[in-house]
Structures are given as structure tokens and as C-alpha cells.
FINUKE-555776 format. One record per residue: residue number from 1; y, z, x of N, C-alpha, C in turn. Coordinates in steps of 0.001 Angstrom, whole numbers, plus 500000, padded with zeros to 6 digits. Layout:
// FINUKE-555776
    n     n.y     n.z     n.x    ca.y    ca.z    ca.x     c.y     c.z     c.x
  NUM       Y       Z       X       Y       Z       X       Y       Z       X
...
//
This chain:
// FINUKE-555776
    n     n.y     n.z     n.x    ca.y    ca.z    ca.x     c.y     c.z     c.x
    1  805787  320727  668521  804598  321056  667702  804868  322248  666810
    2  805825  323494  667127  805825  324553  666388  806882  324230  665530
    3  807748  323425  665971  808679  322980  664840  808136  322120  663711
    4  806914  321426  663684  806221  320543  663035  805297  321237  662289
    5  804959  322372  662697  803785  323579  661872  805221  324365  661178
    6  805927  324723  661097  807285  325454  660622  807806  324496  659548
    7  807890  323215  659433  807954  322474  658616  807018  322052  657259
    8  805725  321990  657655  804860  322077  657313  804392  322969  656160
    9  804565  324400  657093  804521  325795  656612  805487  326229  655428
   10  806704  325152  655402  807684  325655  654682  807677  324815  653552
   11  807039  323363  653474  806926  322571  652512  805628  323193  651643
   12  804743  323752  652261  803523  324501  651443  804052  325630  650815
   13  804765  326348  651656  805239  327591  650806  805890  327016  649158
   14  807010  325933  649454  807607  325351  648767  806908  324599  647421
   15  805872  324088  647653  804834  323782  646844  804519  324720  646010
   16  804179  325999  646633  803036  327829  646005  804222  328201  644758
   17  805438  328073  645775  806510  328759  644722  806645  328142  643514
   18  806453  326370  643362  806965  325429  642605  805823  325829  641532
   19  804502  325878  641846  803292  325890  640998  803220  327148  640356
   20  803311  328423  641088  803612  329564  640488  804832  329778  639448
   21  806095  329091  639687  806854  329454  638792  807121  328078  637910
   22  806031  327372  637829  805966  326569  636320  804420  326791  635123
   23  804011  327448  635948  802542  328038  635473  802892  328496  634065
   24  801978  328937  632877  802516  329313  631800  801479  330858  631858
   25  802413  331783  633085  802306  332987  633673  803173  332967  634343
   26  803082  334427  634391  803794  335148  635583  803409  336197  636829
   27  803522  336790  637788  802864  337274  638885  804014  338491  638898
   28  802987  339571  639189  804256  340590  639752  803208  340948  640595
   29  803905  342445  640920  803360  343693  641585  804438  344873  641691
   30  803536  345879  641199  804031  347135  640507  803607  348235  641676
   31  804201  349692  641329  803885  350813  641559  802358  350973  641314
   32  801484  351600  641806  799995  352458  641476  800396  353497  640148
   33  801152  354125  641377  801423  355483  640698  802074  355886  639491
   34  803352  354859  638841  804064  354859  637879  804170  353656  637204
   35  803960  352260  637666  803537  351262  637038  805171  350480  636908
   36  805557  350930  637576  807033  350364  637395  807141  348724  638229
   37  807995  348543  637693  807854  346971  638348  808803  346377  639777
   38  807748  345946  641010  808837  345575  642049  808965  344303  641687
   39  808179  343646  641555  808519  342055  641302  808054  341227  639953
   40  808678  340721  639726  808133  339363  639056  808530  337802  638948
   41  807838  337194  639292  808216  335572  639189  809049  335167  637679
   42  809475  334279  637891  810712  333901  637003  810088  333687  635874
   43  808823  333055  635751  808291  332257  634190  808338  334118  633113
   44  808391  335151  633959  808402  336171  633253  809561  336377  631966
   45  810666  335512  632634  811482  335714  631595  811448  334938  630704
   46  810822  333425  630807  810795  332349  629884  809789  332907  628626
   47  808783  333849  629271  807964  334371  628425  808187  335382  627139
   48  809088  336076  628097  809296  337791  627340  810851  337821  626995
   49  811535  336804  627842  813096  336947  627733  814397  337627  628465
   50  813555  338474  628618  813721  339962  630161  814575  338936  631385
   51  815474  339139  631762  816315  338535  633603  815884  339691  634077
   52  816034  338947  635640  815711  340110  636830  816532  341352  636286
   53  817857  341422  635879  818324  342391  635899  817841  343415  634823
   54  817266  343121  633753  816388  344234  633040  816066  344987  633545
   55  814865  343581  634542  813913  344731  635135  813891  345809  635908
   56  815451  345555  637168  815929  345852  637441  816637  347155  637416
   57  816681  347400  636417  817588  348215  635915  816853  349373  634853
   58  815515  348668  634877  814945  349953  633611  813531  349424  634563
   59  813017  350331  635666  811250  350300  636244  810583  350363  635417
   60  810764  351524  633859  809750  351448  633258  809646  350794  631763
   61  810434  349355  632033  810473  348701  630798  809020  347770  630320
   62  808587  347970  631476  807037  346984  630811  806512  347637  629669
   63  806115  349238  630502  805738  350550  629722  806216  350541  628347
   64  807898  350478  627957  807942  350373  626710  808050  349400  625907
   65  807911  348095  626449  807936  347173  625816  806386  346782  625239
   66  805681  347281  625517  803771  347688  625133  803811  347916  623692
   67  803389  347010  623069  802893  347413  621589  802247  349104  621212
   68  802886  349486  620405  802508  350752  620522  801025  351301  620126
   69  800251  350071  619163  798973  350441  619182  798100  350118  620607
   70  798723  349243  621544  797751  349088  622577  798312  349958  623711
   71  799485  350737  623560  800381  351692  624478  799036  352279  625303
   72  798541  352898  624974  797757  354374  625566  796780  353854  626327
   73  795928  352879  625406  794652  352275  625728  795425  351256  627609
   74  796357  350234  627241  796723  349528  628471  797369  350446  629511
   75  798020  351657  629529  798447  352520  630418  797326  353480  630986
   76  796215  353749  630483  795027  354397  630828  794400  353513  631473
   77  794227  352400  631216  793371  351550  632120  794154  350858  633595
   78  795446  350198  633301  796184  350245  634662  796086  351458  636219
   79  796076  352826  635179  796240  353749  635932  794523  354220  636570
   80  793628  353826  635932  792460  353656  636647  791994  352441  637769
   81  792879  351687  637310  792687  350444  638233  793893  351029  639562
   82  795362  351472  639329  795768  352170  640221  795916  353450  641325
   83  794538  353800  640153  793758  354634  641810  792725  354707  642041
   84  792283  353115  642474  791059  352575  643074  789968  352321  642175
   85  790182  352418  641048  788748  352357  640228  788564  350716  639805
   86  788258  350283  638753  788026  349024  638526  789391  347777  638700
   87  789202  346985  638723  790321  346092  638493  790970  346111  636901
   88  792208  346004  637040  792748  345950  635536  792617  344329  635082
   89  791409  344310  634113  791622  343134  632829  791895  344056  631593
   90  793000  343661  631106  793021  343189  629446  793881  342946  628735
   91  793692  342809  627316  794376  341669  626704  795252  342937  625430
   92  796503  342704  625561  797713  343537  624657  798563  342533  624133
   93  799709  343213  623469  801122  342816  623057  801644  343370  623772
   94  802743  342089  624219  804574  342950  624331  805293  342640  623228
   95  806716  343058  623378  807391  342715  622411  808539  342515  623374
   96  809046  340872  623057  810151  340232  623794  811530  340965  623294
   97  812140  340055  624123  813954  340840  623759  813889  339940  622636
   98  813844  339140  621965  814099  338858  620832  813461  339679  619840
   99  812375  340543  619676  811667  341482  618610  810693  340365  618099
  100  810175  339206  618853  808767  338888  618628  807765  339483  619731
  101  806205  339013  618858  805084  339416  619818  804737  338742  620398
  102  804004  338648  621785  803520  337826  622244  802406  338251  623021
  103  801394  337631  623154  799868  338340  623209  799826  337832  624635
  104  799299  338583  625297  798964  338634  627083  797686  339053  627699
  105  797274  338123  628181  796256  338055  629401  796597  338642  630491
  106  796302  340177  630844  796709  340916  632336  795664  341334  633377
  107  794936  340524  634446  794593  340640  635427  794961  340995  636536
  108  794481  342385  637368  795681  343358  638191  794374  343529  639171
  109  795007  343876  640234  793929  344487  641518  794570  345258  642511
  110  794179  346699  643132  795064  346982  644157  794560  346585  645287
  111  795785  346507  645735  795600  345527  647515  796480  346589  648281
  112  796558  346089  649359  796942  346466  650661  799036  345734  650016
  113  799330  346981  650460  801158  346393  650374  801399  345730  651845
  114  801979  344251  651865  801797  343422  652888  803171  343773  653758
  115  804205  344799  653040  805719  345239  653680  805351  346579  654165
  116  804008  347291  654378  804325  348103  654988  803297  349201  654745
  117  802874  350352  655071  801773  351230  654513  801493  351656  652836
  118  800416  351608  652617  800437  352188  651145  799656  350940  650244
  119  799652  351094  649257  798691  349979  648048  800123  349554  647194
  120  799583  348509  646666  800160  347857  645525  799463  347362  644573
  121  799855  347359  643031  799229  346858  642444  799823  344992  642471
  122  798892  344252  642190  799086  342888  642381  798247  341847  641338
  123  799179  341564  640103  798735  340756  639042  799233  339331  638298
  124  798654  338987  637801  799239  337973  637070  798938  337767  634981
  125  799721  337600  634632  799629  338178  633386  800101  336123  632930
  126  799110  335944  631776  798861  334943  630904  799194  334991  629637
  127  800267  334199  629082  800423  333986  627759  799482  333756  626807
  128  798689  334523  625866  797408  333673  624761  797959  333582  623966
  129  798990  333571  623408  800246  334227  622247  798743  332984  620745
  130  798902  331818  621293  798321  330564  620420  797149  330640  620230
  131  796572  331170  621622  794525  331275  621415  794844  332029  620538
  132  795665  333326  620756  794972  334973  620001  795735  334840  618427
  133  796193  333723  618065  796547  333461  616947  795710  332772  616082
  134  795325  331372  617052  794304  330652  616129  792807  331768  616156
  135  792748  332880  617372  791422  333606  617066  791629  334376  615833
  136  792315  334716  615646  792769  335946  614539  793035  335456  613396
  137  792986  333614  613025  793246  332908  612244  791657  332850  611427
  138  790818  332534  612790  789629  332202  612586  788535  333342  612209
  139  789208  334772  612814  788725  336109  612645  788948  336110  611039
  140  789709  336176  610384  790177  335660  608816  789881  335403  608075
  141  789595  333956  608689  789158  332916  607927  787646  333226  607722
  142  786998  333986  608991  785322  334220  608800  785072  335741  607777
  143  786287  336107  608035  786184  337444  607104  786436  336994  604995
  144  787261  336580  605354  787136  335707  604342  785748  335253  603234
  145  785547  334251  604424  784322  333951  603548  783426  334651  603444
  146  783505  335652  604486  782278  336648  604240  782366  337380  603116
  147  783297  337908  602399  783695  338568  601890  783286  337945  600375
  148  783472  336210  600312  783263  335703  599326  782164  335495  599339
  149  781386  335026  600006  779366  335283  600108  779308  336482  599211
  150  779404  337382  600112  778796  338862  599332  779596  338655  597792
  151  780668  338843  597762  781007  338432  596155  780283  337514  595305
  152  780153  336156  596256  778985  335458  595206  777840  336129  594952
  153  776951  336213  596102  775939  337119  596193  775694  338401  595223
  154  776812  338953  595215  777011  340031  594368  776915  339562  592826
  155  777640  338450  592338  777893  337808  591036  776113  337228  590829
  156  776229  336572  591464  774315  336111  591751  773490  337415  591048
  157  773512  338478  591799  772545  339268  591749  772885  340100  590229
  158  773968  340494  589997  774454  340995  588378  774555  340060  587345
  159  774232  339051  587613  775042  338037  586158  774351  338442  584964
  160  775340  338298  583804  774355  338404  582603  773416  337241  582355
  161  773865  335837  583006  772489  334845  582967  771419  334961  583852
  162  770547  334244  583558  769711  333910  584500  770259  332456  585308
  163  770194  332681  586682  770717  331766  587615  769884  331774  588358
  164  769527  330510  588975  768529  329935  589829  768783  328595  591056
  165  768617  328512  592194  768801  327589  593096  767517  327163  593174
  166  767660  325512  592749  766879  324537  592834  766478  323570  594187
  167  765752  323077  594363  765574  322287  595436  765406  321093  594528
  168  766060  319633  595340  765743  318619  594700  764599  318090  594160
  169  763226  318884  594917  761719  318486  594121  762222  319800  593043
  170  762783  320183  592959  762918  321176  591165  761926  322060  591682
  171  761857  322800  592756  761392  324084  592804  762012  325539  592990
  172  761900  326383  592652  763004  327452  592689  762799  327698  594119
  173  764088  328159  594415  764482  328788  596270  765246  330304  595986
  174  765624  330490  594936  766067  331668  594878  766268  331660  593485
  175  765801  333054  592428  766252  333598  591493  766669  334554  591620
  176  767724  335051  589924  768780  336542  590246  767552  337418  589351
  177  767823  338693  589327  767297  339583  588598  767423  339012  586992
  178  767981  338589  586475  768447  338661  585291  767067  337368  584963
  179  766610  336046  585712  766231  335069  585499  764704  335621  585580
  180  764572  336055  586422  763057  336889  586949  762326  337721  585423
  181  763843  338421  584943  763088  339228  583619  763165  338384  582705
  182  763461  337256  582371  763428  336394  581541  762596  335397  581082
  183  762031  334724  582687  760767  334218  582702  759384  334445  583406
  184  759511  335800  584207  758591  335814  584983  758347  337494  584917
  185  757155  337421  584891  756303  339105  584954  754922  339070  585454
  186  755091  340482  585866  753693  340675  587038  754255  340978  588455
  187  753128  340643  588895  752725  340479  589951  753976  339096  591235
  188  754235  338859  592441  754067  338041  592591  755570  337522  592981
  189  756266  336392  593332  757569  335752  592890  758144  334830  592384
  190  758879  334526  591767  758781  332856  591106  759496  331717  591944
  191  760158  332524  592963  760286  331366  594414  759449  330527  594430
  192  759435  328930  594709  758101  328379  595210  758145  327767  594042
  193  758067  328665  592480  757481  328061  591506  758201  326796  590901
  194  757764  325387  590363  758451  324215  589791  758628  325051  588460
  195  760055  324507  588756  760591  324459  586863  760235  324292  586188
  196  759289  322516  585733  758775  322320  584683  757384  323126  584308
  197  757016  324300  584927  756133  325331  584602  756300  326242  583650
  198  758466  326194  583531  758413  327580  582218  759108  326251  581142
  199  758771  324963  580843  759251  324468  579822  757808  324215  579090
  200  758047  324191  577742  757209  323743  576415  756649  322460  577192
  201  755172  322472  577038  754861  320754  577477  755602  319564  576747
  202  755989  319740  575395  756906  319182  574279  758006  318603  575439
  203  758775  319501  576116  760401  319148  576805  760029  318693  577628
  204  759077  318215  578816  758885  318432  579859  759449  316520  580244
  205  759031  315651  579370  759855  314322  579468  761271  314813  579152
  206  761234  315255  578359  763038  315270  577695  763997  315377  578670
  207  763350  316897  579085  764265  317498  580302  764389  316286  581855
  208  763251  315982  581829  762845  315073  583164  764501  314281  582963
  209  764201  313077  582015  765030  312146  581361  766214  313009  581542
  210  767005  313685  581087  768004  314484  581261  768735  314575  582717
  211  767886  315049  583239  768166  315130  584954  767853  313823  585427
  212  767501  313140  585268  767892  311708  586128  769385  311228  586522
  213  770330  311799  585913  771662  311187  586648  771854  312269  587812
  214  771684  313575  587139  772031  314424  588517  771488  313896  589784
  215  769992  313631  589704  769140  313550  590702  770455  311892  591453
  216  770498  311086  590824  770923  310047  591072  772820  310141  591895
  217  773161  310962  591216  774400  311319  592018  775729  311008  590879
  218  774714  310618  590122  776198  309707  589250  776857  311149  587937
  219  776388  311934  588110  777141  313133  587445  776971  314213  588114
  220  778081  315266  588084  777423  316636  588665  777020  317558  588115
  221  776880  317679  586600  776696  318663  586554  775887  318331  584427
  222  775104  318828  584273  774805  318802  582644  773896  320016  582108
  223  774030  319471  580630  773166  320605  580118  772549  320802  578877
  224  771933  321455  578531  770737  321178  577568  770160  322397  576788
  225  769515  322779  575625  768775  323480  575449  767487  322908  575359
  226  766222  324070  575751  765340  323674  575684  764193  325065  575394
  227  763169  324512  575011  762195  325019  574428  761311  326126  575866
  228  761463  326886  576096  760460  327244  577529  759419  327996  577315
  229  758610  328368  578161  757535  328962  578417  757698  330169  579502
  230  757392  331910  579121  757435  332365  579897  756085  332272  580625
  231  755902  333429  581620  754613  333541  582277  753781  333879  581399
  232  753888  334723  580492  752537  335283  579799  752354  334458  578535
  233  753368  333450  578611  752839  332502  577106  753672  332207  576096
  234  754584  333526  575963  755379  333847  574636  756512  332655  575155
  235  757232  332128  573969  757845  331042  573925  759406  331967  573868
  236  760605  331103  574357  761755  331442  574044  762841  330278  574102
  237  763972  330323  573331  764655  329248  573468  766022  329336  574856
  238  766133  328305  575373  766821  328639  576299  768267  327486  576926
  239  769469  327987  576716  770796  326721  577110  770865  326746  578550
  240  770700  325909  579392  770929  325908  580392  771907  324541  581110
  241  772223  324806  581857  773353  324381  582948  773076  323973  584593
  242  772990  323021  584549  772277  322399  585917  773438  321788  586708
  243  774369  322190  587550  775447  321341  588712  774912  321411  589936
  244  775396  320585  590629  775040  320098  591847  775847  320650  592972
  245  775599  321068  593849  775575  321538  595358  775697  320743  596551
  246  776793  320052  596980  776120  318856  597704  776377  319822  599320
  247  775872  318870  600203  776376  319351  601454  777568  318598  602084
  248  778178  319265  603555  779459  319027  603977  779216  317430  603982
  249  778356  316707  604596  777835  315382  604577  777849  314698  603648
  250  777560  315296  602163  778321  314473  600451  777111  314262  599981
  251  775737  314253  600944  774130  314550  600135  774289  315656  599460
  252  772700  315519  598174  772847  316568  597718  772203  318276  598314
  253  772749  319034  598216  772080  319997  598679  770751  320876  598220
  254  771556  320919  597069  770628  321940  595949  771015  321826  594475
  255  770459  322144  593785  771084  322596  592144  771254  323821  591848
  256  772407  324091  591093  772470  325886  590474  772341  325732  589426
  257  771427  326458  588743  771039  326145  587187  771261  327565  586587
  258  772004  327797  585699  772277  329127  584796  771336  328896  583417
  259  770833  330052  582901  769763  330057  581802  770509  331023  580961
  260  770706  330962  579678  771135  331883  578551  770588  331886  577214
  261  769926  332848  577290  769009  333228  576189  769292  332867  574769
  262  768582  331984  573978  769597  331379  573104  768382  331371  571928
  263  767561  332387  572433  766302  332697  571352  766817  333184  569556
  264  767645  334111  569999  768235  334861  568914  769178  333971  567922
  265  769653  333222  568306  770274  332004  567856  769525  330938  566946
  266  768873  330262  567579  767791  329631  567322  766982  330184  565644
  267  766872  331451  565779  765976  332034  565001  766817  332474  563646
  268  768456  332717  564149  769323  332548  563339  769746  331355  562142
  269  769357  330525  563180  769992  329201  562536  768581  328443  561593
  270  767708  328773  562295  766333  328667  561420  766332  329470  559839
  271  766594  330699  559966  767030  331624  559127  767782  330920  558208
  272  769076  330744  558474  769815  329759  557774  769617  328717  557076
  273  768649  327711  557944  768301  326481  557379  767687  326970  556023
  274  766545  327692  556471  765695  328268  555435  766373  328922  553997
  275  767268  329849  554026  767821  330142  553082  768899  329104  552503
  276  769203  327848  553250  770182  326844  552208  768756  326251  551495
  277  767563  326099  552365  766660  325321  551527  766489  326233  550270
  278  766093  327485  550583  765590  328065  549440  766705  328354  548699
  279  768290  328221  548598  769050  327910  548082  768942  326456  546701
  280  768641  325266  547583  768772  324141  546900  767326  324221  545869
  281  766299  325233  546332  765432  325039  545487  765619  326142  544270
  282  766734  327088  544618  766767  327923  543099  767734  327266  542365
  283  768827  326354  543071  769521  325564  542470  768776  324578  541289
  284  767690  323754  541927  766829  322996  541174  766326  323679  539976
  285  765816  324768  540441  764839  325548  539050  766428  325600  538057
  286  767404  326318  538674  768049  326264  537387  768861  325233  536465
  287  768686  324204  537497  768987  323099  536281  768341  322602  535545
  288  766857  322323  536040  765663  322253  534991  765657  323754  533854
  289  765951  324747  534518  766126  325992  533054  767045  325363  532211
  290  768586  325224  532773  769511  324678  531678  769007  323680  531102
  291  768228  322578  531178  767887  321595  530604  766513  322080  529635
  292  765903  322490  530156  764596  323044  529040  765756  324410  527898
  293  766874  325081  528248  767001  325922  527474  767872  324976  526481
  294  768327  324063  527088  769520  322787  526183  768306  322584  524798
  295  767360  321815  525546  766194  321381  524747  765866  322502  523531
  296  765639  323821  523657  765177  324715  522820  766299  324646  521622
  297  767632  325211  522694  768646  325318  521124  768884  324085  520602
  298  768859  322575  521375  768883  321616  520150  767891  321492  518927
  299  766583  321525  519571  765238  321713  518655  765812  322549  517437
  300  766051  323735  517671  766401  324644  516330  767362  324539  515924
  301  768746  323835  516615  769772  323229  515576  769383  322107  514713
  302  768495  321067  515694  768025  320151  514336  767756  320115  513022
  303  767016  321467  513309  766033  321890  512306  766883  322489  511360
  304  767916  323521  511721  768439  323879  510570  769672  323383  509725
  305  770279  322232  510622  771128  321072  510327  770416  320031  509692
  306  768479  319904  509313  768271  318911  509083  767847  319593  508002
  307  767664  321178  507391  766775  321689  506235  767907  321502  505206
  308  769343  322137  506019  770359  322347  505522  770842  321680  504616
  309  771099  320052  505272  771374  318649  504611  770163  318552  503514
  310  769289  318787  503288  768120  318529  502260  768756  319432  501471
  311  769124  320602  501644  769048  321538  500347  770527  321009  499777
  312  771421  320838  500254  772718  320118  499876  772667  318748  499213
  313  771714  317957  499678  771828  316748  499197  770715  316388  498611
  314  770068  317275  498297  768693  316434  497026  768519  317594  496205
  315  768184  317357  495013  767919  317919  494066  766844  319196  494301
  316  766479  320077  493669  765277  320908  494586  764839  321902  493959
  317  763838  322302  493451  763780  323934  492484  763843  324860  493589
  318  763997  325895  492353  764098  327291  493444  762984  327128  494497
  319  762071  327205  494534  760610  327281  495234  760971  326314  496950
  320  761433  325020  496269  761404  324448  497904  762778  324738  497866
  321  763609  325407  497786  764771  326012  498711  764839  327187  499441
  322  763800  327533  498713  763130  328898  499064  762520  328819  500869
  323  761524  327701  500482  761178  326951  501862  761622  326867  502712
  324  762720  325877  502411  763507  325736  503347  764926  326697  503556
  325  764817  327785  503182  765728  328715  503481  764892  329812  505152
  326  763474  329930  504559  762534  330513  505480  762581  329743  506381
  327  762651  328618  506105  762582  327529  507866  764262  327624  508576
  328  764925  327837  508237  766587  327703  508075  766514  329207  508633
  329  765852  330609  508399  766007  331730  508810  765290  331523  510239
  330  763714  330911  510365  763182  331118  511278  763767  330274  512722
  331  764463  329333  512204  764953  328276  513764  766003  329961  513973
  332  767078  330337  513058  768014  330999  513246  767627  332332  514366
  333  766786  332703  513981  765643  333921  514736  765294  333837  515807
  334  765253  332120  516251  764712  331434  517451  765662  331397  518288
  335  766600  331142  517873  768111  331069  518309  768729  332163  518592
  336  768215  333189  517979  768732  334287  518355  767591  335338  519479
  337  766190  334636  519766  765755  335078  520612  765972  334444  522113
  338  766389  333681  522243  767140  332676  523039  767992  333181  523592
  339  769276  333278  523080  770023  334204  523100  769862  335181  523927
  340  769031  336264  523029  768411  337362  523853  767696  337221  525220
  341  767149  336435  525349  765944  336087  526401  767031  335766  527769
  342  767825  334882  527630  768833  334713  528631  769561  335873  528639
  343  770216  336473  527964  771127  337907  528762  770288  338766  529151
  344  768817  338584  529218  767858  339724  529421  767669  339180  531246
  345  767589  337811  531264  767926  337313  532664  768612  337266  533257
  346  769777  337563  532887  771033  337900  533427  771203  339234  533949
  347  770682  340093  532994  770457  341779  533548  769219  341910  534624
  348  768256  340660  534329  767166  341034  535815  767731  340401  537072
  349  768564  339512  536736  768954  339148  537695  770111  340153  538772
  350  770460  340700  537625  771709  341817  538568  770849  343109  538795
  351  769319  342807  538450  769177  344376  538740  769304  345625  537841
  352  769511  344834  536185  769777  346316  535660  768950  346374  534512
  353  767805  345747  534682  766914  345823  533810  765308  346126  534544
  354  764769  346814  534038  763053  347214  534143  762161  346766  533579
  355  761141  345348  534178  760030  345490  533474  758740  345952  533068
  356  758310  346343  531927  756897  346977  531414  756362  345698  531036
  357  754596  345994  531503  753548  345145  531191  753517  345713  529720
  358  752905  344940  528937  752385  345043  527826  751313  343869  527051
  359  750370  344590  526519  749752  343449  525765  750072  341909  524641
  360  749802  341062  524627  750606  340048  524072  749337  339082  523320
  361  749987  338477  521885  748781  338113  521116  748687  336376  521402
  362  748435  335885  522156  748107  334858  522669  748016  333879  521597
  363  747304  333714  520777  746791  333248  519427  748331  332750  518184
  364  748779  333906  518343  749850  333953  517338  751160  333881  518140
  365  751209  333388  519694  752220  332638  519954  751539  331376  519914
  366  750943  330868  520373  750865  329636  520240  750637  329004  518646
  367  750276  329691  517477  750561  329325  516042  752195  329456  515880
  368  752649  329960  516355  754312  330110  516316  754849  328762  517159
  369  754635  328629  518422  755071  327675  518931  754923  325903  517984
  370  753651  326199  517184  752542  324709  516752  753685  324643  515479
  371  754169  325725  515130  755170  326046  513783  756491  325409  513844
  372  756583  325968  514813  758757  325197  515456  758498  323935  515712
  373  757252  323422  516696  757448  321711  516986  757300  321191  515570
  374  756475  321607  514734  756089  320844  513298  757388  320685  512422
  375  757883  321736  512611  759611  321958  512109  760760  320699  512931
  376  760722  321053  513838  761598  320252  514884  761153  318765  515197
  377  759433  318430  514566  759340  316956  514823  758294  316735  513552
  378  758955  316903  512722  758455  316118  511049  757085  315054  510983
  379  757745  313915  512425  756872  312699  512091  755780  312918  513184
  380  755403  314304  513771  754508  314430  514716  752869  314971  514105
  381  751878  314627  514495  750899  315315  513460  750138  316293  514718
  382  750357  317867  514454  749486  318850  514850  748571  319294  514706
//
């Protein structure tokens, strides 16, 4: 029977050893007092790289093989756990004989030394090398985005546009400062408020029509100017930019709509229109001038090309050459107020002429005028 419990006893032991030294740990037990190492199970070296004989040979190689930022902190706490105070948990670097790191799980307790009077410390230390990588991956990765939130957030809250998050019923969920002074004053917030509240009743199909593909899925993103309405009434023109937000799921989430003030523009280009119109209409007046001034100097060339030919080609006493020398002076006079009258428009036009009112004999222009047509149209009766 005791040979059968001895057998027994030795196949279990045989088992403890097998499980302990394929574990992905290792087990020692150290000094209290100096932390030096009496034992450790073999997976220690698969871990760190270290043979018995290291350890062997240098007690206080754990000590320096301790990452030097967690040096102080893991040797202060061992040494509280090695004289009686809490149990030692926690989590450091070593640094293997090859000069990599490898991150460790160290759970320690003092016990009773089973060879003889006195304490031992008695632990087992866990590889996380992979958790504390993918944690520190994920520590990162959350810093990261945090970092880019607040940056958006930040861009959000400064933009020179107005930017706004939509809800698919088109109600605002969030505006930036910039959108708030643009369309909204008072009292109050414009959260809550529907969009089609700051458009012209005019846009309010247009825009609708517009956003139907977004809403639909079949584009992400468009844009438009449009006519709006602030809160207090006053009108402004406005380009805006509507893309889509979907969620991780591929629904849509939200809309981000950017607004840019496009009033000044607008009023520009109005400006513009206006001055080519009033362009094409001084254009007009002056071709009707050239044509009424064509008209004047032919009238009085007629006339004195037609007195001219009479006095040349018909017989005539002094008396009607006389006549027609006075009619022959007066087109000439006409012609030469003509003349005058246009470079006098030419100087108002540049600005370098001044006009004075003065009285004018009404009567005796229009007997002057009744004079030149009678001249210039023979077969007309006045």
C-alpha cells in the first residue's frame, strides 16, 4: 500500500512539475530582505533568456534587469510585501538578454520557508508582453481620436463658415458660433430649429428638390446658393454645402452643412449687371446721337452743295446770288456750330468744362430751326 501511495505521489508530483514548467510563467522564490533570487522554474528562461547559471551567479540580476522607469516604484513595493505588509501585485518591464522588453504580471506573497526557519518570498510572474501591447495600442488609438474630436470640435467651433449638423427631418442638432451670428439673434438657440425657417419662402421647393438625392442615398454630398432669411427678417445670400454622415452600419447619420456668406457677392454682381446695362443704354443714346448728328451735317451739306450748283449753273443777277450766298454762309455757320457743340461734349464729358444757366429766346430758335428745314427741304411747305 505505501509503495502504491509513493507511486502515486510521484506521478502527481510529476504532473505539478510538467504543468508548471509549460505554463506561459514562471515561479520562483526570493530573499525578503534583498530580493535576490533562490529559485526559478525553467519557463523563466524561455521568457527572459537568463539559464540557471545567470541567476546563479548574479542574486541581484532581477533587480537590474527592471526597467529603469519602473526600478524604484517595483523594488519599493516587493520590499513592503517582504516585510509583511501587503502582497506584491504588479505589472513592470524586464529587459531580456537579448535587449528586448517584455511586460510582466508579478504576484508575490510571504510564506513560511518550507526548508527550515524564517519567510520566503513566493511568486509567480506572467508574461502580458501581447495584452500590454495591444492595451497600449488601444491606449493610442483612443488618444488619438480624442485628440482628433477636440481638433474637429475645435475647427467646428472657429470656422470662418457657418457649419451646422442636421438631422434627417432637417432640424439643426448643433450650430458653430460663426452660423449662430449669421442667422440667428436674441434670445434663445437655434438647436431644434428646421432649416427651411432661415430660407426665402421663394427657395423653400428649390432647396427641398435639391436635397432629395442626399436624403435618398444616391449622392453624398451637394450644393447650392440660396436666398435666406435671418431671424429678424433682413435677407442675405448664402452658398452652402450639404454631405452626408452615415453611420458604422452605412445608414445615414446626419448632414454637415457649411454656410458662406455670399451676400457681398451677389450685390457685386448685381452691381455689375447693372452697370453693363447702363452701359448698353449709353451705348444706344450714342448711336442714335451719331445718327441725328450724321442727319444735321448732311442737311447743311445739301444745302450748300445744292445753292452752290444753282449759282454755277444758271444764270442769276447779283441780287439772287446774293441770296444764295446768305443761305451758303448760314448752313456754313450751322456747320460750324456743330462742330462746336460736339467738342463742347467732349470737354463735358472729360470734365473740363462748366455749365451756366442762362436765358434763351425760344421764339427765334424755333424761326431759325423753321429756316434750315425750309432750306434743307425746298418741296416741304412750313
Amino acid at each position: 500500500m505505501s509503495i502504491l501511495n509513493g507511486t502515486r505521489r510521484g506521478a502527481d508530483e510529476a504532473r505539478y512539475r510538467s504543468m508548471i514548467e509549460s505554463a506561459p510563467a514562471y515561479f520562483y522564490l526570493a530573499v525578503p530582505e534583498d530580493s535576490s533570487t533562490l529559485y526559478r522554474s525553467p519557463q523563466a528562461a524561455s521568457i527572459l533568456g537568463y539559464a540557471d547559471e545567470d541567476w546563479n551567479s548574479n542574486p541581484d540580476l532581477w533587480s537590474q534587469i527592471l526597467h529603469p522607469d519602473d526600478r524604484q516604484r517595483v523594488l519599493s513595493e516587493f520590499a513592503e510585501c517582504g516585510r509583511g505588509g501587503k502582497p506584491f501585485r504588479c505589472e513592470y518591464r524586464l529587459l531580456t538578454k537579448t535587449g528586448e522588453l517584455r511586460w510582466v504580471r508579478d504576484h508575490a506573497t510571504l510564506v513560511a520557508d518550507p526548508s527550515g526557519p524564517g519567510m520566503i518570498v513566493q511568486g509567480v510572474v506572467l508574461d502580458i508582453t501581447d495584452q500590454k501591447v495591444a492595451e497600449l495600442a488601444a491606449d493610442r488609438a483612443h488618444a488619438e481620436s480624442d485628440d482628433k474630436s477636440r481638433f474637429l470640435d475645435n475647427v467646428f467651433e472657429h470656422a470662418p463658415l457657418g457649419v451646422a449638423r442636421a438631422g434627417i427631418d432637417m432640424r439643426v442638432t448643433d450650430a458653430n458660433p460663426r452660423l449662430r451670428s449669421m442667422l440667428w439673434s436674441g434670445d434663445g438657440d437655434m438647436v431644434g430649429a428646421h432649416i427651411g425657417q432661415f430660407l426665402a419662402p421663394e427657395e423653400l421647393e428649390r432647396v427641398i428638390a435639391v436635397f432629395v438625392p442626399l436624403w435618398k442615398g444616391t449622392v453624398d454630398r451637394i450644393e447650392s446658393d440660396s436666398l435666406a432669411v435671418r431671424r429678424d427678417g433682413t435677407r442675405l445670400w448664402l452658398h452652402w454645402t450639404a454631405t452626408t454622415v452615415r453611420r458604422p452600419d452605412g445608414r445615414i447619420g446626419h448632414f454637415l452643412v457649411m454656410f458662406e456668406d455670399t451676400t457681398a457677392k451677389h450685390q457685386a454682381e448685381e452691381a455689375a449687371l447693372a452697370a453693363l446695362a447702363e452701359l448698353e443704354r449709353l451705348n444706344h443714346l450714342k448711336s442714335e446721337f451719331v445718327s441725328v448728328v450724321s442727319h444735321e451735317f448732311r442737311t447743311a451739306l445739301t444745302g450748300i452743295q445744292g445753292f452752290s450748283e444753282l449759282m454755277r449753273d444758271e444764270d442769276m443777277d447779283p441780287a439772287e446770288v446774293k441770296d444764295l450766298a446768305k443761305d451758303i454762309n448760314l448752313d456754313a455757320q450751322r456747320l460750324n456750330r456743330l462742330i462746336t457743340e460736339m467738342l463742347d461734349l467732349d470737354r463735358m464729358e472729360a470734365g473740363r468744362m462748366t455749365l451756366r444757366s442762362a436765358s434763351v429766346d425760344l421764339n427765334a430758335l424755333l424761326v431759325d430751326a423753321v429756316e434750315r428745314a425750309r432750306v434743307g427741304n425746298p418741296g416741304h411747305v412750313f
